[in-house]
N, CA, C and O of each residue as an XYZ file, in Angstrom:
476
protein
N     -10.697     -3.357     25.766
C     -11.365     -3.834     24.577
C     -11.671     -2.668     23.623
O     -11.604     -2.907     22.418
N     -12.036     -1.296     24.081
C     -12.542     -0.787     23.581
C     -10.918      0.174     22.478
O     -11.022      0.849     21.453
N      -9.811     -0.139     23.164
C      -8.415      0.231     22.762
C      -8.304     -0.877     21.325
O      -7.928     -0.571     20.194
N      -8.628     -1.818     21.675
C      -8.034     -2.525     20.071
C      -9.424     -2.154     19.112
O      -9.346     -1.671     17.983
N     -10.310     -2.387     19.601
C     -11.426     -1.804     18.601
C     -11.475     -0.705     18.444
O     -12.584     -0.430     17.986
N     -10.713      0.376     18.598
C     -10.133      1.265     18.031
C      -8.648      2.029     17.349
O      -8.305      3.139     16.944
N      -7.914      0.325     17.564
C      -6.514      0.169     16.780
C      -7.164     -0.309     15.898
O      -6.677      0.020     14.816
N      -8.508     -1.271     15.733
C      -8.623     -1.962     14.661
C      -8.997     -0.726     13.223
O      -8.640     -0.517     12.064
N      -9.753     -0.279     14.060
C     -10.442      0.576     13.053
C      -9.440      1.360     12.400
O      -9.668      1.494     11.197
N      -8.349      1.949     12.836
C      -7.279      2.932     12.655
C      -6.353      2.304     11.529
O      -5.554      2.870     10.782
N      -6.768      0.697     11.653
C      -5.435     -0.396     10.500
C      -6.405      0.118      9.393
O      -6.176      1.193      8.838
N      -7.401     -0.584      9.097
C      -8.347     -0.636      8.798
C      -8.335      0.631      7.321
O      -8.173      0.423      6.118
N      -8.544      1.728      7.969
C      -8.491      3.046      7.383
C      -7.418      3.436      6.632
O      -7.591      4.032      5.569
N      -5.825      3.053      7.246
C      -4.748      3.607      7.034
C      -3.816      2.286      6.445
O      -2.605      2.400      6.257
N      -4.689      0.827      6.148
C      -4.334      0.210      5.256
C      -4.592      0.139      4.021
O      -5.758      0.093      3.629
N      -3.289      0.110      2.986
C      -3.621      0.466      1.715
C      -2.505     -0.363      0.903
O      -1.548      0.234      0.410
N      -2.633     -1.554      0.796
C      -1.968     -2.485     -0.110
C      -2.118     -2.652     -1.783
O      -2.891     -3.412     -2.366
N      -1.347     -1.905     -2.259
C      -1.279     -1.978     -3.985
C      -0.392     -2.558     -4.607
O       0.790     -2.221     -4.546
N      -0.831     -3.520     -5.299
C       0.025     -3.993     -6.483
C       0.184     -3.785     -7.598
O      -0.643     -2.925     -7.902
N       0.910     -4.120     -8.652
C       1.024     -3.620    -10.067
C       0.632     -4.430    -10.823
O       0.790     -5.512    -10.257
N       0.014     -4.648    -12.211
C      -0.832     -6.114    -13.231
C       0.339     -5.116    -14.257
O       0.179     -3.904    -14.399
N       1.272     -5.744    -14.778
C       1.682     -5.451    -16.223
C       0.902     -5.141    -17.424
O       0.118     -6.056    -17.676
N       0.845     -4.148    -18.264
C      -0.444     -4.437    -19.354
C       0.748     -4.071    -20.430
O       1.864     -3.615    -20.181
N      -0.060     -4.547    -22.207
C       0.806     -3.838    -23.010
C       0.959     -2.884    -23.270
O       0.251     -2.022    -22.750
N       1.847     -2.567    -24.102
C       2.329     -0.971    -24.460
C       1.577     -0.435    -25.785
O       2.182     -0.085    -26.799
N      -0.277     -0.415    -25.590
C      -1.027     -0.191    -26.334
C      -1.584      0.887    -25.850
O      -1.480      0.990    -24.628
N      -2.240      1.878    -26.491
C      -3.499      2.843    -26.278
C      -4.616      2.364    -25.860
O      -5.329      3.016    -25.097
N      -4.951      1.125    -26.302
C      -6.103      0.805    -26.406
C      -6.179      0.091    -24.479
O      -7.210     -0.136    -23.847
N      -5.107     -0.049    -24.120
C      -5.500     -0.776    -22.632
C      -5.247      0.081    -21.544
O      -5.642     -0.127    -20.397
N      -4.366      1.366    -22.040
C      -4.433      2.472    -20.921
C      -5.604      3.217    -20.640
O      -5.888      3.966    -21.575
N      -6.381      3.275    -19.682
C      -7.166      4.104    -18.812
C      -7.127      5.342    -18.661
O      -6.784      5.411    -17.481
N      -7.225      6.291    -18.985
C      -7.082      7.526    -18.471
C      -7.885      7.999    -17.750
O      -9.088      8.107    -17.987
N      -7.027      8.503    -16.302
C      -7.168      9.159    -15.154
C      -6.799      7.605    -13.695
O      -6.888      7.477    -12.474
N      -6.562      7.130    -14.380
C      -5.791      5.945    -13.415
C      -4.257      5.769    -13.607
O      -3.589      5.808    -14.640
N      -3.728      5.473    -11.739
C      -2.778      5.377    -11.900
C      -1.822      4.313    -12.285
O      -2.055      3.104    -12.302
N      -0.727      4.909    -12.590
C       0.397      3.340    -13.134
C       1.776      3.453    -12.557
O       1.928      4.204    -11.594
N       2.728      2.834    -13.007
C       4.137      2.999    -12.581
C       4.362      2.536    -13.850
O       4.088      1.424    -14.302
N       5.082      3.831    -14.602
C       6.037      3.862    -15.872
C       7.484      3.275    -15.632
O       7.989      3.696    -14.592
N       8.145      2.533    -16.248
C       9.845      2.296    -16.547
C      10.205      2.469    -17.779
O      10.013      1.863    -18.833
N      10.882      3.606    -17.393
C      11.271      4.189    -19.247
C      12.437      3.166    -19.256
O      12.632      2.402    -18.311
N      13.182      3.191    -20.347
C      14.589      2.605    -21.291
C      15.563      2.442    -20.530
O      16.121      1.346    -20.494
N      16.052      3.662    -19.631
C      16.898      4.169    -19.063
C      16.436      3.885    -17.169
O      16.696      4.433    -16.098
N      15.769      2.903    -17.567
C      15.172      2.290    -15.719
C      14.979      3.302    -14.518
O      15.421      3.165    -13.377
N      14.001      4.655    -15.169
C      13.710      5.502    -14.164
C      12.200      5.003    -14.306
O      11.617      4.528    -15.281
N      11.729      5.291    -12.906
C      11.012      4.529    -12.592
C       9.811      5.603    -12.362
O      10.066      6.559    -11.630
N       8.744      5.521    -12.841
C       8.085      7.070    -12.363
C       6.068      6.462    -11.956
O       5.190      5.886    -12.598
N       6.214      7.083    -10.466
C       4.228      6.638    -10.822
C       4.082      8.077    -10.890
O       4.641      9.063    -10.409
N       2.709      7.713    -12.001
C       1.975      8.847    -12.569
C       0.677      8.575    -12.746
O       0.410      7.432    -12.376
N      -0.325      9.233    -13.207
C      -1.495      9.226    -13.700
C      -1.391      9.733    -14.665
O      -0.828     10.804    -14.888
N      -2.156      8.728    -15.713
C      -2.216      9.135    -16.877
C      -3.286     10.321    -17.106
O      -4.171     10.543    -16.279
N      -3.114     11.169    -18.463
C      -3.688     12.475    -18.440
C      -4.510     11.996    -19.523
O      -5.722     11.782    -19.529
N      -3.241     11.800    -20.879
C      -3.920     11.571    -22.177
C      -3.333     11.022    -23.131
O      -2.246     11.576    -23.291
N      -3.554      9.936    -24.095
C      -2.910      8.911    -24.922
C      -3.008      9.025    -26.015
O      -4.056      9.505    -26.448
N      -1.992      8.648    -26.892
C      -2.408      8.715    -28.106
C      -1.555      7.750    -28.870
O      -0.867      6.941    -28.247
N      -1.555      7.779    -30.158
C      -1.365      6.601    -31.038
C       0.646      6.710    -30.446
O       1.246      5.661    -30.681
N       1.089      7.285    -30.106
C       2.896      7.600    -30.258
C       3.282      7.996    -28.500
O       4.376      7.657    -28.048
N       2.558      8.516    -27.880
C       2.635      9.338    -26.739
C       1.551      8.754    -25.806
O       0.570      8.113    -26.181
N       1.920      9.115    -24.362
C       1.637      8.755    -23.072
C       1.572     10.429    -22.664
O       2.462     11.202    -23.020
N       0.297     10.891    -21.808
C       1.001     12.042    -21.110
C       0.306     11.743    -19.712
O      -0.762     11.217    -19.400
N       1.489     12.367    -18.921
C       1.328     11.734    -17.379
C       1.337     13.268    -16.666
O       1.800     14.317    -17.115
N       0.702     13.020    -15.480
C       0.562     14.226    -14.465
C       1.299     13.310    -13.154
O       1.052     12.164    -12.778
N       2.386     14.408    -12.595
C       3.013     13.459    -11.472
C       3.376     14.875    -10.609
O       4.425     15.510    -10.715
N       2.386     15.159     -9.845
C       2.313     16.117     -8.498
C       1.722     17.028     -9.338
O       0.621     16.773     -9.826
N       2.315     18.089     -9.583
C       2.146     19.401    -10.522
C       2.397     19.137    -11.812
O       1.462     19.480    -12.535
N       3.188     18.721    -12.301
C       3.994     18.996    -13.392
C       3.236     17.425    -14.458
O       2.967     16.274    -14.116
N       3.137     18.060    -15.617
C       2.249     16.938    -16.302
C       4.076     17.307    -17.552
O       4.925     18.184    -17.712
N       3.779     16.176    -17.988
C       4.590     15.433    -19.132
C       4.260     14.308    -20.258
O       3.251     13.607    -20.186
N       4.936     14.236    -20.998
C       4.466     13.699    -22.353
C       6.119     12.815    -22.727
O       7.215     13.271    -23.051
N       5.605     11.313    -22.482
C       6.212      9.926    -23.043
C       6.041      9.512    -24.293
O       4.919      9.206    -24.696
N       7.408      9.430    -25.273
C       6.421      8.754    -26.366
C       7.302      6.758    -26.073
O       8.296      6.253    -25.550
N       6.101      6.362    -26.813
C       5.671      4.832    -26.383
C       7.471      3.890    -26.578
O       7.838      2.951    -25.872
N       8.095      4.389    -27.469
C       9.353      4.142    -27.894
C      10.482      4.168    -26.348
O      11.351      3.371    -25.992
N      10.064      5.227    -25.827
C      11.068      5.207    -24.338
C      10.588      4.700    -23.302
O      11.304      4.774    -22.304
N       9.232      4.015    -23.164
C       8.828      3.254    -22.483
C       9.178      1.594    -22.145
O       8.837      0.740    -22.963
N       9.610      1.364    -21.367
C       9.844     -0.147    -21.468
C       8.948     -0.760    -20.597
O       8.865     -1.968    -20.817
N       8.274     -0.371    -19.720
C       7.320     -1.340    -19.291
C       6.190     -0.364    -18.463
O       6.539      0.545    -17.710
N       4.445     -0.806    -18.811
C       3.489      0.656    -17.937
C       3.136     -1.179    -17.125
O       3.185     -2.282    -17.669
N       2.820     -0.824    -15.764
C       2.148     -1.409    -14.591
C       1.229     -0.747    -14.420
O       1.385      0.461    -14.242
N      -0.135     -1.372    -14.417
C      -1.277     -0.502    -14.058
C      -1.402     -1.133    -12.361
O      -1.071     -2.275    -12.041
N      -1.973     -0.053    -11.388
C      -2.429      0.585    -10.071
C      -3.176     -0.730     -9.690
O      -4.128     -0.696    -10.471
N      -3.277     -1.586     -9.135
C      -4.190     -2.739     -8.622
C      -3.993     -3.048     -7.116
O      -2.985     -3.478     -6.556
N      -5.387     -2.674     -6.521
C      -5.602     -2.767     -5.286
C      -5.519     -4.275     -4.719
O      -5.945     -5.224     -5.377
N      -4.962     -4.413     -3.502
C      -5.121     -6.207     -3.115
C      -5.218     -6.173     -2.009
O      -4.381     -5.707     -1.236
N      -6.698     -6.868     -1.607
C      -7.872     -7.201     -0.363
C      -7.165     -8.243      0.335
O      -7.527     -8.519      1.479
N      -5.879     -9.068     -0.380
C      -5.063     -9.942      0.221
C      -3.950     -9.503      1.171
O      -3.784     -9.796      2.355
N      -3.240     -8.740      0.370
C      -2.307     -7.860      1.020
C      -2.814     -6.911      2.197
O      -2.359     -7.123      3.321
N      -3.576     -6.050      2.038
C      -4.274     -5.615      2.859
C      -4.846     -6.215      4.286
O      -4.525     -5.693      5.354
N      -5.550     -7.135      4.224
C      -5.870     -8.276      5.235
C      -4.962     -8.844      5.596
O      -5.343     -9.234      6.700
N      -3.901     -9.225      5.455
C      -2.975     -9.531      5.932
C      -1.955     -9.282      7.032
O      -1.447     -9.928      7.949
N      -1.852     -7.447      6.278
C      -1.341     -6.510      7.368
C      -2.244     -6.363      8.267
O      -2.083     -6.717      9.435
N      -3.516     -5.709      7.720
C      -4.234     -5.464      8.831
C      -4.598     -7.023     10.567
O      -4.815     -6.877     11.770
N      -4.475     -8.192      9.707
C      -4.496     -9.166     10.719
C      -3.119     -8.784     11.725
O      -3.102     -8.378     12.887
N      -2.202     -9.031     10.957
C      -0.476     -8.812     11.656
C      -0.665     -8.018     12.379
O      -0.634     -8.523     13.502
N      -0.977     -6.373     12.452
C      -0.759     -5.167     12.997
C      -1.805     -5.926     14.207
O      -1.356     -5.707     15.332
N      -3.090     -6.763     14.223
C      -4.118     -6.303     15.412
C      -3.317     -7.670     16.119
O      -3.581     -7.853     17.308
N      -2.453     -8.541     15.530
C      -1.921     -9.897     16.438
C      -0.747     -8.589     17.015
O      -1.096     -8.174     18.119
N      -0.173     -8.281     16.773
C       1.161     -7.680     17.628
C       0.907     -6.777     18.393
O       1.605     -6.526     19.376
N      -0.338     -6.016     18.005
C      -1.302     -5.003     19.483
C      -1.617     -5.849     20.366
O      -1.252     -5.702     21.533
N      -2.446     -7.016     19.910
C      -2.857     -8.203     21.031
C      -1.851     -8.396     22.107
O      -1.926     -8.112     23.302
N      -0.690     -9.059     21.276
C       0.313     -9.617     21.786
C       1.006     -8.570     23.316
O       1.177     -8.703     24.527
N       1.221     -7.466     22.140
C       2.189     -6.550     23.034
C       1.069     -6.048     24.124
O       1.728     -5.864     25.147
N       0.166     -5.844     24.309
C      -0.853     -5.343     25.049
C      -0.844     -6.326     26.193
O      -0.832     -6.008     27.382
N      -0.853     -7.729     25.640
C      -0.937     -9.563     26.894
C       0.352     -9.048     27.934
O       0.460     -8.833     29.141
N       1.311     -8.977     26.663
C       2.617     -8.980     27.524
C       2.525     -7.766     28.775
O       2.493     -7.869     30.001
N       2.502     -6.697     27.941
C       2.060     -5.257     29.351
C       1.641     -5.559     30.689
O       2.112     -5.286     31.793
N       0.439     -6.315     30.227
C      -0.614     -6.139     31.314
C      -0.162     -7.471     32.157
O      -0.439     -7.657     33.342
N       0.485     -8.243     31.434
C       1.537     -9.266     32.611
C       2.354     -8.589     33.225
O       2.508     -8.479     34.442
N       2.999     -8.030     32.229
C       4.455     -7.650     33.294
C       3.859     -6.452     34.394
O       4.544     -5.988     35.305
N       2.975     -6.207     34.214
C       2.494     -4.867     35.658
C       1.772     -5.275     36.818
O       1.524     -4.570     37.796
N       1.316     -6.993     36.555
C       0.588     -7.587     37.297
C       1.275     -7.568     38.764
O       2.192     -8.390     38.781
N       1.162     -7.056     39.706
C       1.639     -7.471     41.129
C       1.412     -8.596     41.976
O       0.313     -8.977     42.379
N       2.309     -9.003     42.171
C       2.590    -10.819     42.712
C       1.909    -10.488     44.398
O       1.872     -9.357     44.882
N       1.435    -11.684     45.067
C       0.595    -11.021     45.995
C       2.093    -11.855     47.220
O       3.028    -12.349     46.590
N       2.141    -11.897     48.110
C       3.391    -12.541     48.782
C       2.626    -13.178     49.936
O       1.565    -12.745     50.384
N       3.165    -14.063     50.292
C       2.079    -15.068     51.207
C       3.271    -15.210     52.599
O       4.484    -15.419     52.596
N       2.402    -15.015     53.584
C       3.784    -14.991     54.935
C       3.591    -16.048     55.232
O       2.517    -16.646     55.171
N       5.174    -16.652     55.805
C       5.083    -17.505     56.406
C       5.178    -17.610     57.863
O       5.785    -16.795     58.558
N       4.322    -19.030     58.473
C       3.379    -18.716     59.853
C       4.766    -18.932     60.498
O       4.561    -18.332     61.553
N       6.025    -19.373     60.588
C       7.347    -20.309     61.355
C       7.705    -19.160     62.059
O       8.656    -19.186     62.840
């Protein structure tokens, strides 16, 4: 018991289900210092965090290296959206197939007891 209540906890921690909400290709609805997934023109696909916006330009930080989009080569920003659905989900799945595989184990190691016969 004390093995899955500590698989549980481990889903738990190291589950992290994100989705994307489409927004427009305005200044006014980008966030800065949250992340997104950019698709420029040319269908490269880039997540970044935004740095700093402006009326023509996007500028994104992606590892080290920060860069500057203007809004024209953008074809679509997805903003970063967490989901408590997705998440729960896996995390249920992952603790049914520990269950599961754990039932099965501890069957198959079970030793059959053999009963003599008296003839």
């Amino acid at each position: 018991m004390k093995l899955i209540t500590f698989l549980f906890s481990i889903c738990i921690l190291l589950t992290s289900c994100f989705g994307y909400k489409s927004i427009e290709l305005t200044s006014s609805e980008i966030i800065v210092g949250k992340k997104y997934k950019i698709t420029t023109i040319d269908s490269t696909k880039i997540d970044a965090i935004i740095v700093d916006v402006t009326d023509n330009t996007v500028s994104i930080q992606k590892r080290e290296t920060q860069s500057e989009i203007p809004f024209s080569k953008i074809k679509t920003i997805k903003k970063n959206k967490f989901s408590f659905l997705k998440s729960g989900l896996l995390t249920l799945t992952i603790i049914i197939g520990i269950t599961g595989i754990a039932l099965l184990y501890q069957e198959s190691i079970s030793i059959p007891i053999e009963t003599q016969n008296t003839n």
